[in-house]
N, C-alpha and C positions, 0 to 999 in steps of 0.2 A: 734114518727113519722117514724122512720126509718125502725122499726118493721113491723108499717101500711104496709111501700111499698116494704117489703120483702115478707108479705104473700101475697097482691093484686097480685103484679109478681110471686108467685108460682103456684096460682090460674089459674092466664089468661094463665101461661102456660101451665098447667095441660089440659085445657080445649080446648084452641086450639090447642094442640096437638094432643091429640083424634081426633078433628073434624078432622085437617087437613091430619092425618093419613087414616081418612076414606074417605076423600077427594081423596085423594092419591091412595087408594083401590078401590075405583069408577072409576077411571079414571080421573075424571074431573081437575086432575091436571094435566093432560101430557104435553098439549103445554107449560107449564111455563117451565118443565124440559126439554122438549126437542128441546126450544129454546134458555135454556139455556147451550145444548150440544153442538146446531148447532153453538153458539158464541167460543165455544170449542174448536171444530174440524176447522171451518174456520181459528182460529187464528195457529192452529197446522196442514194445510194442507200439505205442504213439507215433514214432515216425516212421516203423514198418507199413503204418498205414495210412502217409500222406503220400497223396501223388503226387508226382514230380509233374509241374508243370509244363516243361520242356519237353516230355518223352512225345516221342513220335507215335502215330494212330497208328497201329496196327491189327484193327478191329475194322470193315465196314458192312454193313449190314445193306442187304436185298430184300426189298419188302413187293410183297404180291398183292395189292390192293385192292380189297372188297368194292373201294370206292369206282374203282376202274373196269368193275367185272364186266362190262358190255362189252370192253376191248379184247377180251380172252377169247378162245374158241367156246370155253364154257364155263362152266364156276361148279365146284371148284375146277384151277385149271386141270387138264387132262396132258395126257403124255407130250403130245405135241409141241405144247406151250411150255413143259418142262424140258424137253429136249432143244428148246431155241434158244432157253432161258441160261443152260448150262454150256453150251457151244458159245456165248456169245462170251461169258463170264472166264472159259478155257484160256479166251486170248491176256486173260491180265495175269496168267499164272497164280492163281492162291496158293498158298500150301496145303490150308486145310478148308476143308469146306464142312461146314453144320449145314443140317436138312432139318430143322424142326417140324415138316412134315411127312407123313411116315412113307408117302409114294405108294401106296393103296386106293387103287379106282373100283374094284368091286367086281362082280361078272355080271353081265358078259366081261370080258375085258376088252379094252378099247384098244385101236392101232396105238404104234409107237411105242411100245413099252418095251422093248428091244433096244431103239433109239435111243432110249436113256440110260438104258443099262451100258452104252458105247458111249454115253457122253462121260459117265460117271470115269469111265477109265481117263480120260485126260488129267486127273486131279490125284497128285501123291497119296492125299489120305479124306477120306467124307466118313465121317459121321454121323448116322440117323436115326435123330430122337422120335423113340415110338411114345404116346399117349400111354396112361397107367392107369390101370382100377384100382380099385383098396388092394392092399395085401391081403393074403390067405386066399384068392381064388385063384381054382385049378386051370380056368383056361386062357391057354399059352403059357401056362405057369415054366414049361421046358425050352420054351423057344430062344431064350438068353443065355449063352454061357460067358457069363461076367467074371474078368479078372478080378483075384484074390487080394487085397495087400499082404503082405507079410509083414514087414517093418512099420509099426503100429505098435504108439508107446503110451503112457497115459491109463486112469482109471476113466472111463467115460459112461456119461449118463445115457439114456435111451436117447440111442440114434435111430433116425427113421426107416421105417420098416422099408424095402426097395417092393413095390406093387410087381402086376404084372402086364406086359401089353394087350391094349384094348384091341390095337391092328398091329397085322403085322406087313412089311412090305410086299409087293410082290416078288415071285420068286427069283425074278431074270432079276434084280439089285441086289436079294438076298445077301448074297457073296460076297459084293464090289462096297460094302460099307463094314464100317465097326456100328453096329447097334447099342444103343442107350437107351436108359428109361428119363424121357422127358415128365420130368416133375414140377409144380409150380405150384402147388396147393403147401399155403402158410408162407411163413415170417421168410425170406432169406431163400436161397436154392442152395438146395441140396449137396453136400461136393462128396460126401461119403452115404452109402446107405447100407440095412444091416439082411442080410439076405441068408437067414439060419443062421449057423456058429459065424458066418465068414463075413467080412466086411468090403463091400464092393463098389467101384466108381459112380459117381451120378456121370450125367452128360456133361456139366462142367468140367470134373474132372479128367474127363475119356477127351476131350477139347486139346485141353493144356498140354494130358500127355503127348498128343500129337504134335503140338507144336516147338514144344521143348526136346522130344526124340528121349523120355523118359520112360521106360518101362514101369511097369507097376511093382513090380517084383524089386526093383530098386529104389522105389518112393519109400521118401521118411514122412511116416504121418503123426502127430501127433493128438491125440482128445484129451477131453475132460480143460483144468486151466490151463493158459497159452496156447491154445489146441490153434494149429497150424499143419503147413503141407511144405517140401523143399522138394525142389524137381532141380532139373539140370538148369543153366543158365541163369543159375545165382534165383532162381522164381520160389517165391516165399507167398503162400498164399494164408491169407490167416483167417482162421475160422473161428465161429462159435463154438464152445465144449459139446455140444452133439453135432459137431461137423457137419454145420452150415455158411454158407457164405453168402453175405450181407450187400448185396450192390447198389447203388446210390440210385436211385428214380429217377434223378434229372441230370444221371450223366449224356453230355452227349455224346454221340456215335455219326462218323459218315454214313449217309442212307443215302441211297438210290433205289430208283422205282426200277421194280423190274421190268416194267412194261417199254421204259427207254431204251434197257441194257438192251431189249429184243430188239428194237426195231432201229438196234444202230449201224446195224447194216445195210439198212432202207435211207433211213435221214440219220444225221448227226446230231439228236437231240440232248447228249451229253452235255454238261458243263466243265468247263476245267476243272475246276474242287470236284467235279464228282469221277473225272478221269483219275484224276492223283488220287483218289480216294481208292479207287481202284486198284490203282497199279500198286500203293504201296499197304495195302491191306493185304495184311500173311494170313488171316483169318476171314475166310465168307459167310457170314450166316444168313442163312435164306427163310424166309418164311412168311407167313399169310397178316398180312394187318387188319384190321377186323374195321367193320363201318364206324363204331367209335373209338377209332384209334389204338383198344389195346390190342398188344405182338407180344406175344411168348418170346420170339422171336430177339424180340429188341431187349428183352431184360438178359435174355441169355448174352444177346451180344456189351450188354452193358456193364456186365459181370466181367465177361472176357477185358474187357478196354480197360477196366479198376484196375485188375490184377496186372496186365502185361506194361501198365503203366507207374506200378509201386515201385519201391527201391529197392534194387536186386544184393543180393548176398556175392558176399566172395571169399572164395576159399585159396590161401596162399598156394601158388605152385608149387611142385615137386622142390624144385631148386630153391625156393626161399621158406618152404618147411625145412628143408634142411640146414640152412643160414641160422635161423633160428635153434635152431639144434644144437647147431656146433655151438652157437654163441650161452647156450646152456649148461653144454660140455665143458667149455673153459669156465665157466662160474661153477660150474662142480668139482674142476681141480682144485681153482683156487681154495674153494673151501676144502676141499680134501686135504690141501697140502698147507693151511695158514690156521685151519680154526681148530681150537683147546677141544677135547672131550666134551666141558660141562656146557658150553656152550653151542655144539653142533646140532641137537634138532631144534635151536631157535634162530640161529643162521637158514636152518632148511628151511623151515616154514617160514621168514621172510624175504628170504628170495619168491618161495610160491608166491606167497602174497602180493609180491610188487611186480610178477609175474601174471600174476590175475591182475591185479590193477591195472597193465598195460593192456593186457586183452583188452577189459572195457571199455577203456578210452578208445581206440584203434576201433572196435566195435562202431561205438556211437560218433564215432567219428567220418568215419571212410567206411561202414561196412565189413572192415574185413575182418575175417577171423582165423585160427591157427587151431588144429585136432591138438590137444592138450597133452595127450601120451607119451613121446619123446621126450619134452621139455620135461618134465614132471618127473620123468624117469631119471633124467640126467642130475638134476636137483638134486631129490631123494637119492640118489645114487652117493657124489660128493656130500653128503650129510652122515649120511650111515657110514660111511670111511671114516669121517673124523670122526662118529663117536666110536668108532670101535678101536679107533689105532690111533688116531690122536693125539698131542701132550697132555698129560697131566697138568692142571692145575698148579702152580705154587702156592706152597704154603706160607702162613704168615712170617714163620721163620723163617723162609728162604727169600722172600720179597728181604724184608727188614736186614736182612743180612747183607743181601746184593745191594740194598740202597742206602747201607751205613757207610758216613766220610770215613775215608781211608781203606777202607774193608778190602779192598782187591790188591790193596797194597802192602797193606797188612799180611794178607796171604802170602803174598807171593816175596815177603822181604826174607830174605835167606839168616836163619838162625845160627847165633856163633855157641850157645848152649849154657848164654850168662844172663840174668838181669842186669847187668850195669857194666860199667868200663872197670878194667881189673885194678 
């Protein structure tokens, strides 16, 4: 019998493993894991949101100073001075570049705006955040066609209406960018906004996915409590329950003037820290700093520096979810093949249990975490075996019996078919 419920259990494991592995590969298994992350991350939100002192800057910011406007060709700058600005910036390779200015001069139009449109092409991905009016007004109301999320979990409160732009770029950039709606009006920036039924990126978030190589379509976002965002590269952004994100005011950010970055082809007015700041910034954001100091600019960029600086998530590989697997397969034989009937689904649910237990340890420990389905399955699987096919319980009379002195001796003493000696 025992045999019986060692191969049934190697069987149903085999078998639902596959399926559920192709389950897995279809997708239709997400929301089990990624509600089981969201249980995850909620219970580990405190240190998902300490920066690690150690991580390296990967934010630095370009600021266009009001204070310096006599240096410009003109105020605001004009193509020219964006065109010198972006050519000089080309040689330290960004990955992404943020424009929080919309690149709009007006008509007549001025030379050079072709010029920029070529510099723009040096740069893998730019992003440019357009200015917003209130929501409900019709113009430009069509000029944005904003990715959708789909995977979007949570009851959430009124998340902010997405406006529409006030400018839009000219049309030789049109192309060469992903457009955003540059928001900064109240508490926090924006990372979700609600645009009709659909719910659609702020410029932070259209940022991140650039730099993570995250598609929107495959973002896990979460609103309402725990509300957070998982992108590729283990990037956990975590939000307010109307998907906002919160950036600290005196974080700081490498800046450099852009008036330098121009004229370092003339003189070498650079500093080392502002070279290394350069070089190893994956993220450029550019924009106008105003006579007292405040930059759109600088909050966006300071938002960016929080998040690529928190503690990232990890997800076990292919090869040690499956480690883990197997090591669940053999605790579902065993019980398959050692645990009574009466006792089988309090064997299953303690193995779960100490099974969740490891999870969170491992969690708050290291970060890491394991999709739940296989394990769980394998479990469950060795638990329903033995209650279905199982031994039986002994009864009182058969304990007492097997545990009377002499009783097996007794049995087994060969009878001559006398009480006593003849």
């Amino acid at each position: 019998m025992t045999l019986f419920r060692l191969v049934l259990c190697l069987l149903c494991l085999a078998a639902g493993g596959v399926r559920l592995e192709q389950e897995r590969r279809a997708g239709r298994l997400q929301q089990v894991d990624e509600a089981f992350l969201d249980l995850l991350t909620a219970n580990t939100r405190d240190r998902l949101t300490q920066v690690d002192p150690q991580a390296p800057d990967q934010v630095v910011l370009v600021t266009l100073r009001e204070a310096d406007r006599k240096e410009f060709a003109a105020w605001p700058p004009p193509p020219l001075d964006w065109q010198t600005l972006l050519k000089a910036l080309a040689a330290y390779t960004p990955e992404v570049v943020i424009l929080t200015e919309p690149l709009q001069w007006g008509e007549p139009k001025p030379d050079f705006v072709p010029a920029v449109a070529e510099a723009l092409l040096a740069f893998p991905s730019v992003v440019l955040g357009l200015p917003t009016r209130e929501a409900g007004s019709k113009e430009n109301a069509d000029a944005l066609d904003l990715p959708a999320y789909e995977r979007v979990r949570g009851d959430p409160p009124e998340v902010a209406a997405a406006g529409t732009p006030r400018l839009l770029p000219v049309p030789e950039v049109r192309g060469l960018a992903e457009l955003g709606l540059l928001t900064t009006g109240g508490e926090g920036l924006p990372y979700v906004l609600r645009q009709g039924d659909a719910l659609v990126p702020g410029l932070l978030a259209q940022a991140l996915a650039r730099r993570t190589r995250t598609p929107f379509t495959s973002q896990s976002l979460r609103l309402g409590p725990g509300a957070g965002a998982h992108l590729n590269q283990g990037v956990h952004v975590p939000l307010t329950p109307d998907g906002r994100f919160l950036p600290e005011s005196d974080r700081p950010v490498p800046t450099v003037n852009a008036l330098q970055l121009m004229t370092g082809a003339l003189a070498d007015t650079l500093s080392d820290s502002e070279r290394e700041a350069l070089g190893s910034g994956r993220i450029a954001v550019i924009g106008i700093e105003a006579a007292d100091g405040s930059s759109t600019a600088r909050r966006y960029a300071q938002a960016l520096q929080q998040i690529l600086t928190l503690p990232r998530l990890r997800q076990l590989t292919q090869m040690e979810e499956w480690a883990v697997a197997g090591l669940a397969g053999l605790i579902a034989l065993w019980t398959a093949a050692r645990t009574r009937r009466h006792r089988a689904l309090l064997a299953g649910l303690g193995w779960m249990f100490a099974a969740l237990v490891a999870c969170f340890l491992a969690f708050q420990t290291a970060l890491v975490w394991c999709p739940p389905t296989l394990p769980v399955f394998a479990l469950a699987c060795g638990s329903l075996i033995a209650r279905l096919f199982g031994a039986r319980a002994e009864s009182q009379g058969q304990r007492a019996q097997s545990q009377a002195p002499g009783a097996e001796a007794a049995a087994t003493e060969p009878s001559n078919g006398s009480d006593g000696p003849a």
